[in-house]
C-alpha positions as CSV (number, residue, x, y, z in Angstrom):
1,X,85.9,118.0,120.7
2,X,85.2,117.0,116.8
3,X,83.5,113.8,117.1
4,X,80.5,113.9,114.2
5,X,82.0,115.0,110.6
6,X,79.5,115.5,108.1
7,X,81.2,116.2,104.6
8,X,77.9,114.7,102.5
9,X,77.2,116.8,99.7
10,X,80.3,118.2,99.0
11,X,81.3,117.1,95.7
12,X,84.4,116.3,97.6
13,X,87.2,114.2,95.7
14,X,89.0,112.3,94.3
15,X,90.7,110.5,97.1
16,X,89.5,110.4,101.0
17,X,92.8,112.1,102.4
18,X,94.3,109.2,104.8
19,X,95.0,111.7,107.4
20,X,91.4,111.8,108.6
21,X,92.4,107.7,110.7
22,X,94.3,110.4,112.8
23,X,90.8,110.7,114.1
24,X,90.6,107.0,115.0
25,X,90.0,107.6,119.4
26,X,87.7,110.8,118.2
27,X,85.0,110.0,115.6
28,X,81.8,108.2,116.2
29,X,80.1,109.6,112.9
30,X,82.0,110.3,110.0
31,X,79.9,111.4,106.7
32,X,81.5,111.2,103.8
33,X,78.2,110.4,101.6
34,X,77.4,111.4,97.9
35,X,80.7,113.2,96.9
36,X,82.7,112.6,94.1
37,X,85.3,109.7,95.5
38,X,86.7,107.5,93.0
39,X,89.9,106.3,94.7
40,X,90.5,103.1,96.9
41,X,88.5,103.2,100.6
42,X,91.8,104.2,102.8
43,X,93.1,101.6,104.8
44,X,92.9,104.0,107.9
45,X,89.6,104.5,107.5
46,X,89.3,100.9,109.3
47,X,91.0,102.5,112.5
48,X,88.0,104.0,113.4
49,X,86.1,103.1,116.6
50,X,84.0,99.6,116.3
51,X,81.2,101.8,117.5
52,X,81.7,104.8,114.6
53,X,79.1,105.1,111.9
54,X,80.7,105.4,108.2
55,X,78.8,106.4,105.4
56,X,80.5,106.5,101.9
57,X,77.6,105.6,99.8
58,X,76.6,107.8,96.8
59,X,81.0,107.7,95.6
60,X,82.1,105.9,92.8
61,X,85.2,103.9,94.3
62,X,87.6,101.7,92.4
63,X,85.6,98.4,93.0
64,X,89.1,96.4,92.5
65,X,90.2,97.4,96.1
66,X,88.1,96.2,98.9
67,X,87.1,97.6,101.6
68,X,89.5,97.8,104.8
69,X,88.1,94.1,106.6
70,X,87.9,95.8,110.0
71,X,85.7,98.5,108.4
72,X,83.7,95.9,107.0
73,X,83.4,94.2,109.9
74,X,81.9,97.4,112.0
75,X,78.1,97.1,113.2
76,X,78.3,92.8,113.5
77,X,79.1,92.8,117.1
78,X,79.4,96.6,118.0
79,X,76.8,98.8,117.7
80,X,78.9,100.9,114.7
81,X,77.8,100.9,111.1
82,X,79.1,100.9,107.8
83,X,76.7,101.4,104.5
84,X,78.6,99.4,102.1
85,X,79.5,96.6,104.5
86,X,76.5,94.3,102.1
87,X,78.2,95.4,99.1
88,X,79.6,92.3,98.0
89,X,82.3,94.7,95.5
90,X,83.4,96.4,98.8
91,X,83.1,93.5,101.4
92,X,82.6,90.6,99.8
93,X,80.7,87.5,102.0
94,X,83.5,85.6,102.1
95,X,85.5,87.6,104.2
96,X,83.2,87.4,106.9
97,X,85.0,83.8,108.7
98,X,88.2,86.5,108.3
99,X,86.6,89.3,110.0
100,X,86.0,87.0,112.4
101,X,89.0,85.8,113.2
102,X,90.3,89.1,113.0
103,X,87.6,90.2,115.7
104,X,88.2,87.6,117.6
105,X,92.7,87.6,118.2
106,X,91.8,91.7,118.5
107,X,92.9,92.4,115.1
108,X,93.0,96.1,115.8
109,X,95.4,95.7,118.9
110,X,98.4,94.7,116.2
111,X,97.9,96.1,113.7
112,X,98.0,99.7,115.0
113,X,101.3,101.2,115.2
């Protein structure tokens, strides 16, 4: 069962295809690290487990899309982590009282089809 992906290195790009939050119940480490993204951070990316690592550092994404807020709110109570979450042009501070409330009515409960 695939549950690391490590695509770092790749010169993979431009877009992360969306298809890979099909993953969502499988991945704890996904990889995407110093490729050639430029697109938005896919929303489905944020389906991941709470407890998944996700490293996109080292991509050049369109800074005028944020970060999905569940993603960005991986690693503050879970023991998952995302390496742009204290990048303010991905997951700006302010969002954090939203990722809480988010966490807190189980956010990811409705919102997944």
């Amino acid at each position: 069962q695939l549950n690391h992906m490590d695509l770092s290195d790749n010169e993979l790009g431009p877009t992360i295809p969306r298809e890979i939050g099909k993953l969502k119940d499988k991945l704890i480490l996904l990889d995407l690290s110093n490729n050639t993204f430029t697109s938005r951070i896919p929303s489905e990316l944020g389906s991941l487990q709470s407890d998944a690592t996700v490293r996109l550092a080292g991509n050049r994404f369109d800074s005028t899309f944020l970060a999905p807020l569940s993603l960005c709110s991986v690693g503050q109570d879970s023991v998952g982590y995302f390496d742009l979450s204290n990048q303010p042009k991905y997951c700006p501070s302010e969002r954090a009282a939203l990722a809480d409330f988010f966490n807190e009515a189980k956010g990811l409960e409705w919102t997944e089809s």
